[in-house]
Backbone as CSV, one residue per row, in Angstrom:
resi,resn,N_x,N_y,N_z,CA_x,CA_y,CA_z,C_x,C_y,C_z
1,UNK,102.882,215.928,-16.888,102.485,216.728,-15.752,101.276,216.064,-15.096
2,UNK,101.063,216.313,-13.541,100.113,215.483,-12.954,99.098,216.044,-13.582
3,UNK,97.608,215.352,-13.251,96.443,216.329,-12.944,96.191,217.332,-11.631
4,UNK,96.398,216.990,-11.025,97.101,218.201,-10.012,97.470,219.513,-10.113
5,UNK,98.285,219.329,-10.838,99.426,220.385,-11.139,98.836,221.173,-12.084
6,UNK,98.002,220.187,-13.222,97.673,221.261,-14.277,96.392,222.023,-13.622
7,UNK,95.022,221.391,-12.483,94.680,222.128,-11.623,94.739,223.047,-11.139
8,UNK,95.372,222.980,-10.342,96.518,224.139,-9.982,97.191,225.341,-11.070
9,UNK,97.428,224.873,-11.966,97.713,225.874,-13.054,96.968,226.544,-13.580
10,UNK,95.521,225.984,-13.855,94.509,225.961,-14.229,93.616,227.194,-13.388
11,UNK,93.603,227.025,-11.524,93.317,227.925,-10.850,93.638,229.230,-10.845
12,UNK,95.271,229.199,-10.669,95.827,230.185,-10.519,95.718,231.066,-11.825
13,UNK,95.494,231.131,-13.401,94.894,231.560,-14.107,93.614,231.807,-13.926
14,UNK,92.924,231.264,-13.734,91.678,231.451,-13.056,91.224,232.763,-12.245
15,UNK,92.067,232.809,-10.607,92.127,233.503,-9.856,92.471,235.007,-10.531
16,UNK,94.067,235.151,-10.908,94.243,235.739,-11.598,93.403,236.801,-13.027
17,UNK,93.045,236.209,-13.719,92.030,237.095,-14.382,90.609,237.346,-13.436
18,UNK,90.376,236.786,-12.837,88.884,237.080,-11.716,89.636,238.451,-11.348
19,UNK,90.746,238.414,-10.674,90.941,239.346,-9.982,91.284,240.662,-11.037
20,UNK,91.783,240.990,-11.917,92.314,241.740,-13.197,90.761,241.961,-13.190
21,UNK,89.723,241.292,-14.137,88.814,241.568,-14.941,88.083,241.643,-13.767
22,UNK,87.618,241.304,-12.727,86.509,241.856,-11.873,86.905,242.753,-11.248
23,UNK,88.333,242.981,-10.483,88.275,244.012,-9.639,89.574,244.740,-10.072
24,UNK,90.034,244.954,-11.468,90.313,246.456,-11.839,89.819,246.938,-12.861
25,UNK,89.734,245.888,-13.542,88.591,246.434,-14.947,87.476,246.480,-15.031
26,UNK,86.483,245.980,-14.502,85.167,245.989,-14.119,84.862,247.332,-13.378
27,UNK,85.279,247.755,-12.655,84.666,249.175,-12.078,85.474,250.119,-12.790
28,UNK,86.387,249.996,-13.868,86.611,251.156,-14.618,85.402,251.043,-15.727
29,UNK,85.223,250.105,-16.308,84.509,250.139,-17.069,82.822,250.907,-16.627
30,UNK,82.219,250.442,-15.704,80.817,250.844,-15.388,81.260,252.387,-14.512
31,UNK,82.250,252.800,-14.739,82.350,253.946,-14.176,81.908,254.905,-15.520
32,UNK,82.443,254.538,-16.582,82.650,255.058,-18.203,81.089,255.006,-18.743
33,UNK,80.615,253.937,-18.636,79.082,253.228,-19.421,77.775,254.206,-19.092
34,UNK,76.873,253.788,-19.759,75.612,254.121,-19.355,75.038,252.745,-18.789
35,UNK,73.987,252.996,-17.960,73.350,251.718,-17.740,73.110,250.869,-18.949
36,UNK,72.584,251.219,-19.809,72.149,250.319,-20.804,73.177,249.551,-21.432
37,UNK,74.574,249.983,-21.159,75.904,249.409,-22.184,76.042,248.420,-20.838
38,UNK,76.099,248.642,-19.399,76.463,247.887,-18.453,75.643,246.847,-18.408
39,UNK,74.125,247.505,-18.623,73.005,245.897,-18.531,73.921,244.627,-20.137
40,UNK,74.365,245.353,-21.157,74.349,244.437,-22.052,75.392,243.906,-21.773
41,UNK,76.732,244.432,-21.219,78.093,243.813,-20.484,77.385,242.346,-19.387
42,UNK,76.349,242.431,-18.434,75.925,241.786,-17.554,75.487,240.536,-18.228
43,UNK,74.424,241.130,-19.314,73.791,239.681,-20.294,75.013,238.886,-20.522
44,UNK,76.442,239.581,-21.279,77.310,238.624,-21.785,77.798,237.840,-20.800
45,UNK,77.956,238.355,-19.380,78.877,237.611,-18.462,77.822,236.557,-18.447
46,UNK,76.280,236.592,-18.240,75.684,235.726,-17.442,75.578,234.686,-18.775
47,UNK,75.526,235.466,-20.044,75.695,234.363,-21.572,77.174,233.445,-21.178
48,UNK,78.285,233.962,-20.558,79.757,233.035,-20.597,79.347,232.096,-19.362
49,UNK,78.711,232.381,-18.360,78.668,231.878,-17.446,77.758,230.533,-17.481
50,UNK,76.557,230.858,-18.104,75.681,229.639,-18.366,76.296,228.741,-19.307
51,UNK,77.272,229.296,-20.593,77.895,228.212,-20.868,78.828,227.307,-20.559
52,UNK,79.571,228.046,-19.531,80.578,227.233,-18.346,79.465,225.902,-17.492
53,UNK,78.197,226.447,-16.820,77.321,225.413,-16.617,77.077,224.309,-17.529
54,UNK,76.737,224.865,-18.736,76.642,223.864,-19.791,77.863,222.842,-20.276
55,UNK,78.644,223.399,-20.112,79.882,222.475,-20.290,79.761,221.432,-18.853
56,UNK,80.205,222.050,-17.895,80.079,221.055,-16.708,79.206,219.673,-17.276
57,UNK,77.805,220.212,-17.331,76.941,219.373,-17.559,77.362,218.416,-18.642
58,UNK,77.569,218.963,-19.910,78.318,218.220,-21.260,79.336,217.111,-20.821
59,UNK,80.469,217.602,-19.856,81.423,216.340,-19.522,80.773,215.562,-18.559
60,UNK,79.680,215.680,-18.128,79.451,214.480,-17.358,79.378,214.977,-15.471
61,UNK,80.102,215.976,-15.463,80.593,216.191,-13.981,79.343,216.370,-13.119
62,UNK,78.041,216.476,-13.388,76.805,216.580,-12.993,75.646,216.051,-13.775
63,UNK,74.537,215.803,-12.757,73.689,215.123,-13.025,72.999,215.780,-14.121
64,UNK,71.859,215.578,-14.998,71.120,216.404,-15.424,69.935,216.979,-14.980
65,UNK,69.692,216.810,-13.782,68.545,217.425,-13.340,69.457,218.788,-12.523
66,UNK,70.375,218.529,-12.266,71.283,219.812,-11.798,71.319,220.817,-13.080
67,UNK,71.504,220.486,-13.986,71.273,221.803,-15.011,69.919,222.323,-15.463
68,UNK,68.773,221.336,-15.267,67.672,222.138,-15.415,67.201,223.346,-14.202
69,UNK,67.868,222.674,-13.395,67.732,223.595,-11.860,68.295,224.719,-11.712
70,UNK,69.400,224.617,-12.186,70.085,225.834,-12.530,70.279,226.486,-13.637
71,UNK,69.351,226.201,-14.745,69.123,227.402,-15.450,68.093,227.931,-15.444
72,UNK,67.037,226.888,-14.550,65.965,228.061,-13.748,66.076,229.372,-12.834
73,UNK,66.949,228.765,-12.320,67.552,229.320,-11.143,68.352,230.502,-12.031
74,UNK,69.107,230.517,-12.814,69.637,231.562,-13.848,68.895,232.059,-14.388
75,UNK,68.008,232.104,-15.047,66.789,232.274,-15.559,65.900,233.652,-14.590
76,UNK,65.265,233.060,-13.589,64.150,233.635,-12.938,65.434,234.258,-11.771
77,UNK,66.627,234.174,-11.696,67.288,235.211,-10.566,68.060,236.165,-11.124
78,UNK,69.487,235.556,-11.575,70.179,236.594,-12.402,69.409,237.282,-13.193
79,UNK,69.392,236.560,-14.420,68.592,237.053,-15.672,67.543,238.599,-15.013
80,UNK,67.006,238.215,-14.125,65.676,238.682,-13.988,65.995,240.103,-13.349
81,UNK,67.317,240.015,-11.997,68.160,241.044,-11.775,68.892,241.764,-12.466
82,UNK,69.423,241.293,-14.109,70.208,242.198,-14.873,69.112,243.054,-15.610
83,UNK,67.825,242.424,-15.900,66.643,243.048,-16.572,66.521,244.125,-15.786
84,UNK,66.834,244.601,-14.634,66.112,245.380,-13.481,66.976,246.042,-13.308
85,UNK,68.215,245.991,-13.978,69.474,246.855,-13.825,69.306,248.426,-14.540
86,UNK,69.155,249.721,-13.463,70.135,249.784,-12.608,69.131,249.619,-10.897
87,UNK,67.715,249.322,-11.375,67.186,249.411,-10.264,67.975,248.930,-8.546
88,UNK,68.085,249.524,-7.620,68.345,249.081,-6.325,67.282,248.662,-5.137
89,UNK,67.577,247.757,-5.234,66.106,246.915,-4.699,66.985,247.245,-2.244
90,UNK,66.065,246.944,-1.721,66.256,247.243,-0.322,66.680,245.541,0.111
91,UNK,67.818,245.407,0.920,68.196,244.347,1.653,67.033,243.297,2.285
92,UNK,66.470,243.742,2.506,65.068,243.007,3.173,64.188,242.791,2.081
93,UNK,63.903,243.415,1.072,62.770,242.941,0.113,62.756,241.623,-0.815
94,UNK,61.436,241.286,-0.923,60.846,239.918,-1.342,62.311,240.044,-2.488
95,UNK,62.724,240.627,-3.166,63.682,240.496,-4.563,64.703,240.169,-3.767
96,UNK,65.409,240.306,-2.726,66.514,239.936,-2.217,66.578,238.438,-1.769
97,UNK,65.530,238.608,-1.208,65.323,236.945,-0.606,64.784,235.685,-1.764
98,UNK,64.276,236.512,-2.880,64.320,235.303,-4.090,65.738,235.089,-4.065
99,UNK,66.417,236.594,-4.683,67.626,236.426,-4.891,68.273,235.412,-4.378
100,UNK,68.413,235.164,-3.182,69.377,234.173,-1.999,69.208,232.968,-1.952
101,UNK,67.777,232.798,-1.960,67.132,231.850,-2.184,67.215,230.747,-3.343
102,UNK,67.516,231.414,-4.128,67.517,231.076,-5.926,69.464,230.365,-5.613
103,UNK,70.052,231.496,-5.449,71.593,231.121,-5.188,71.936,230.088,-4.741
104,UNK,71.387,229.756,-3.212,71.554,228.616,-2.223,70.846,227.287,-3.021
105,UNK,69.679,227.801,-3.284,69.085,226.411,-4.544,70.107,225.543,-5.222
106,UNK,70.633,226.568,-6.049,71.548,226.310,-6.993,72.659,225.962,-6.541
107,UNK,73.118,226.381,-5.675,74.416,225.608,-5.207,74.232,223.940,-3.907
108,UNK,73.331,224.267,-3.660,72.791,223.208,-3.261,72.782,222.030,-3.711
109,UNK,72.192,222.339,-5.107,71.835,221.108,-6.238,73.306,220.973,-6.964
110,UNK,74.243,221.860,-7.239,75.378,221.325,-7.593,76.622,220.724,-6.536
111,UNK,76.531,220.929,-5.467,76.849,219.838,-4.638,75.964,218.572,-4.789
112,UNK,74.612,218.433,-4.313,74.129,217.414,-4.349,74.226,216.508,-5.784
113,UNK,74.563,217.617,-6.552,74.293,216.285,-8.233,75.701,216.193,-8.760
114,UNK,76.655,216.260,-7.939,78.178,215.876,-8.345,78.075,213.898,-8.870
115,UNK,78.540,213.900,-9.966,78.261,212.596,-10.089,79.858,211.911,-9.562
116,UNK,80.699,211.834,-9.246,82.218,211.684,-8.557,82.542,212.307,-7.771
117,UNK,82.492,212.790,-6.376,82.893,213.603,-5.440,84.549,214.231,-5.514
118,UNK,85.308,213.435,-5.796,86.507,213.856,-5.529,87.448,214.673,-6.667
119,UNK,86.644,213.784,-7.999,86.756,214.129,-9.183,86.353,216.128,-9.700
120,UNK,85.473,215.686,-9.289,83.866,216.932,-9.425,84.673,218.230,-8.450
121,UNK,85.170,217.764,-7.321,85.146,218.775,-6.444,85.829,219.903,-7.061
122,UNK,87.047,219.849,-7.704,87.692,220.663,-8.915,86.858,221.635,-9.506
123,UNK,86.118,221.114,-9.682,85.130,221.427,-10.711,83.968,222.099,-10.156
124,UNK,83.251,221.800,-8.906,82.299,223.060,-8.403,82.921,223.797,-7.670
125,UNK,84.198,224.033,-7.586,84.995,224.860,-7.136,85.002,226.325,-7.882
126,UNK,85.301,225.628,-9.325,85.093,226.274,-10.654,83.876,227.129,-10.742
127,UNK,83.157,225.926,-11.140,81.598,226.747,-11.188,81.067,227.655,-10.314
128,UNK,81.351,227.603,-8.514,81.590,228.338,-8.159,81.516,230.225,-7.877
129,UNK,82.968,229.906,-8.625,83.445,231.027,-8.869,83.587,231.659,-10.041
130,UNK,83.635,230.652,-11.140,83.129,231.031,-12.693,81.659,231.409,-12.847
131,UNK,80.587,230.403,-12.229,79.547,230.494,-12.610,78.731,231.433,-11.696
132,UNK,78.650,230.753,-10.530,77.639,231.425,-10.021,77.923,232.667,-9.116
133,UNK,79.257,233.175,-8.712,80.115,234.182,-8.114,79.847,235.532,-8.854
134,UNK,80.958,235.025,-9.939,80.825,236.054,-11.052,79.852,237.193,-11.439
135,UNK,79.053,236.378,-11.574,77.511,237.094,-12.798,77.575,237.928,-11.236
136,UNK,77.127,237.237,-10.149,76.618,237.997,-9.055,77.377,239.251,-8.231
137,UNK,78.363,238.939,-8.548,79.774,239.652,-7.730,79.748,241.056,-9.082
138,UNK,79.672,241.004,-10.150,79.906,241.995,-11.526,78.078,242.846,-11.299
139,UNK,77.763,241.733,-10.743,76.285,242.774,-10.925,76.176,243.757,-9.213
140,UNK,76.489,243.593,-8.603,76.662,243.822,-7.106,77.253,245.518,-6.917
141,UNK,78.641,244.886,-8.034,79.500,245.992,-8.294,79.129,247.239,-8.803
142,UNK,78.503,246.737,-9.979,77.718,247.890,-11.335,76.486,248.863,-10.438
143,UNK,75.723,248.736,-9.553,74.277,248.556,-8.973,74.649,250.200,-8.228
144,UNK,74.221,251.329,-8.275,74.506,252.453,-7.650,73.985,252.956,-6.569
145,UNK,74.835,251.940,-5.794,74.051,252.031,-4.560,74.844,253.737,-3.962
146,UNK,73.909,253.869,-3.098,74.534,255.411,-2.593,74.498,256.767,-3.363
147,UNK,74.527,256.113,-4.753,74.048,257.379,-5.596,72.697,258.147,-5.519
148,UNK,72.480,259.404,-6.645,71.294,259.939,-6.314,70.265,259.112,-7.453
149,UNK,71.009,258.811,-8.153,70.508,257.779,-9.558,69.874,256.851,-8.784
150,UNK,70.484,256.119,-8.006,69.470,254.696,-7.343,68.126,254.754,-6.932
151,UNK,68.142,256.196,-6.485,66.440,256.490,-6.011,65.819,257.049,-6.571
152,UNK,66.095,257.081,-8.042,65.627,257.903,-8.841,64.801,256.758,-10.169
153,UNK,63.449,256.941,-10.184,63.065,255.759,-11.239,64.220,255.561,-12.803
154,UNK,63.984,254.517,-13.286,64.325,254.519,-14.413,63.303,254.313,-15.760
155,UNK,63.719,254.906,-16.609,62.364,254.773,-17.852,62.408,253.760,-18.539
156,UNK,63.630,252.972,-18.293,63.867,251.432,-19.812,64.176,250.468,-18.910
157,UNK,63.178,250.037,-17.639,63.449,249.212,-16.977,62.232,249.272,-16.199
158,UNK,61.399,248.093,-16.687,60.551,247.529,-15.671,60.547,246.751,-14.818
159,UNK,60.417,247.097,-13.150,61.064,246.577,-11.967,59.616,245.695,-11.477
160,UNK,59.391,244.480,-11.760,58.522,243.899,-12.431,58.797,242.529,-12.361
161,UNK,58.860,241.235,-11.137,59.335,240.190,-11.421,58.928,239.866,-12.640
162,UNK,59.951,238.645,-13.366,59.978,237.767,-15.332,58.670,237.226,-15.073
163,UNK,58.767,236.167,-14.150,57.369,235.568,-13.391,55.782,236.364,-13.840
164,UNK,56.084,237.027,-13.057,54.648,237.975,-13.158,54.543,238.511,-15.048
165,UNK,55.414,238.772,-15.185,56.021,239.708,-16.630,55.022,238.498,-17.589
166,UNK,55.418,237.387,-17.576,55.429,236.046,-18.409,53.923,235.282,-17.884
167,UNK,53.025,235.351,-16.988,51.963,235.183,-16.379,51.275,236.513,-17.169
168,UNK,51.433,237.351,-16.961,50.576,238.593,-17.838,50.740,238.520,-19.257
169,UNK,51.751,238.325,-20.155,51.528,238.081,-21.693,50.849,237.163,-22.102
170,UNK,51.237,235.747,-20.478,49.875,234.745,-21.377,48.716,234.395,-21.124
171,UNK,47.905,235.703,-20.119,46.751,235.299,-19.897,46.117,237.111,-19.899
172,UNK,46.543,238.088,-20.349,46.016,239.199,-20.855,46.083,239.620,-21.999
173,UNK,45.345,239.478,-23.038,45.291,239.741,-23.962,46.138,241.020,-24.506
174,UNK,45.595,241.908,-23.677,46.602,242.956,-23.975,47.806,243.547,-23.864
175,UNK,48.512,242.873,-22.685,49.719,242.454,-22.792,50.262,241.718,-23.585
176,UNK,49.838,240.862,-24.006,50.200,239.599,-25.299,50.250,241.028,-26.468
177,UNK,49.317,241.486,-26.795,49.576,242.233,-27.692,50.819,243.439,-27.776
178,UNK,50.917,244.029,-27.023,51.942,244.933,-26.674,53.069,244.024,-26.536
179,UNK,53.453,242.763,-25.666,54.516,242.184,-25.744,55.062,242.168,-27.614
180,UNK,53.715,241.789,-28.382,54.550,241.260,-29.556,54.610,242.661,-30.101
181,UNK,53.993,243.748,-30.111,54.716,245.093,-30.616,55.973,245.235,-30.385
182,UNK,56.500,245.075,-29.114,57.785,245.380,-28.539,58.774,244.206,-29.216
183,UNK,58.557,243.178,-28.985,59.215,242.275,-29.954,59.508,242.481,-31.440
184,UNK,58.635,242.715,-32.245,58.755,243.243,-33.471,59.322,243.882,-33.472
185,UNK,59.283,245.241,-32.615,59.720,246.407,-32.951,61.416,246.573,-32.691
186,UNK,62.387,245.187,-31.591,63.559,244.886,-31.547,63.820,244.216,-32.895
187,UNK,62.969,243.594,-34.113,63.538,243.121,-34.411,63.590,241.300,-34.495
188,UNK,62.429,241.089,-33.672,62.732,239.780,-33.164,61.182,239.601,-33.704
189,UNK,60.962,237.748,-33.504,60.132,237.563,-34.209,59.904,237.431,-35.931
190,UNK,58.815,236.937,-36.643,58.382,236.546,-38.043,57.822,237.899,-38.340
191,UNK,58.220,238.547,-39.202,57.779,239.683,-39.901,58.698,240.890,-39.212
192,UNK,59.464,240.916,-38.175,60.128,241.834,-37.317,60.999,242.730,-38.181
């Protein structure tokens, strides 16, 4: 069989479960959940998704400065938006425009760090829509907008850029301290 063809085969599986698992099972599911089961559904997609990046990177199909970029970019955007889940942030605010900002970065740099153009193109086609679509398109979905919940604070979610979050544990003492209570107290950490 060509490479082509298995492409092509390859897509259309592809397409296919995107469409099944994002748009009929995905909003049954966060219809059922509490936020907190949906934030941990979000971690896993954005956990499958960064390893789809990581693979890219592994075969070669991109540079390596394209994956440090984009798991910053995963890192300080997604990541930082599923932490904040179910918060609903306003179209215009500074969080939206990281948001976009962070996205376009990232896709930017994986066009620009294709190491074979014609080869590759397959392939950020993929990523795409595996990687960088996904996480964003599943979190978009989950987010209650229109509800009375959206304007309503939440208690297990500090709406709080990572940035700022990670600047305060390491230069306030007392945040440093409370960070490692909270750590311990998941579990995580030496003595946890």
């Amino acid at each position: 069989m060509a490479p082509s063809a298995i492409y092509a085969i390859g897509y259309f599986f592809s397409l296919l479960v995107f469409a099944l698992g994002v748009g009929c099972a995905w909003p049954e599911y966060i219809e059922r959940r509490k936020a907190s089961e949906v934030r941990s559904a979000l971690y896993v997609a954005l956990a499958l998704a960064s390893s789809g990046e990581l693979c890219i990177w592994w075969v070669g199909a991109v540079r390596p400065w394209v994956m440090l970029l984009a798991m910053f970019c995963t890192w300080w955007g997604a990541f930082d938006a599923f932490l904040r889940y179910p918060t609903v942030h306003e179209i215009y605010s500074p969080f939206a425009f990281k948001q976009t900002i962070l996205l376009a970065a990232k896709l930017a740099a994986y066009i620009m760090g294709l190491r074979t153009a014609q080869r590759s193109m397959t392939m950020l086609v993929g990523v795409m829509f595996g990687c960088l679509f996904t996480p964003l398109i599943l979190w978009l979905l989950a987010l209650p907008i229109g509800e009375v919940v959206s304007s309503q604070p939440t208690h297990d979610v500090v709406d709080v850029d990572i940035l700022v979050q990670v600047w305060r544990v390491l230069v306030n003492p007392t945040d440093r301290a409370t960070f490692r209570l909270l750590w311990r107290g998941r579990g995580g950490g030496v003595g946890g």
